[in-house]
C-alpha positions, 0 to 999 in steps of 0.5 A: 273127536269128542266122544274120543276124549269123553271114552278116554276120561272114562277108561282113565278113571276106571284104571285109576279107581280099580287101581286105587281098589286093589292098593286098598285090598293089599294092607290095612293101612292103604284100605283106611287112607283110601276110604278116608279119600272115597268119603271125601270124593262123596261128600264132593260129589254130593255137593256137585248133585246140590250145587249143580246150577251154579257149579255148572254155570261157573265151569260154564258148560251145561247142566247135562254135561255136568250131570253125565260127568257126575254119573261116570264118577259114580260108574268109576266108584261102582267099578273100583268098590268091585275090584276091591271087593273082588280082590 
């Protein structure tokens, strides 16, 4: 059941950065307000990276569950970043 729910979270967040990706290739306007918005994920990301003894210890889950959701981020980002690149 887990797993279900881990598979679920991931293709979300694929559908929502591709999403975001292809909003971003349709007008000049959109592809700066969501790179203003992929730089602020970054900077959040990065900080979790830093922070990840006491992030995880204040979600109370594991350092290695914390660790694989901060991979999937970055697999949804490579995913969406190809959309937009794509598109």
């Amino acid at each position: 059941m887990r797993a279900m729910y881990l598979a679920n979270y991931f293709v979300a967040g694929c559908i929502a950065s591709s999403f975001l990706g292809w909003v971003a290739s349709l007008h000049p306007t959109t592809a700066r307000a969501i790179a203003f918005l992929l730089a602020a994920l970054g900077i959040v990301w990065t900080a979790a990276w830093l922070l990840d003894y006491s992030l995880s210890q204040l979600l109370k889950i594991s350092i290695q569950q914390l660790q694989a959701v901060l991979v999937s981020v970055l697999a949804f980002l490579i995913i969406g970043l190809g959309v937009f690149l794509c598109s």
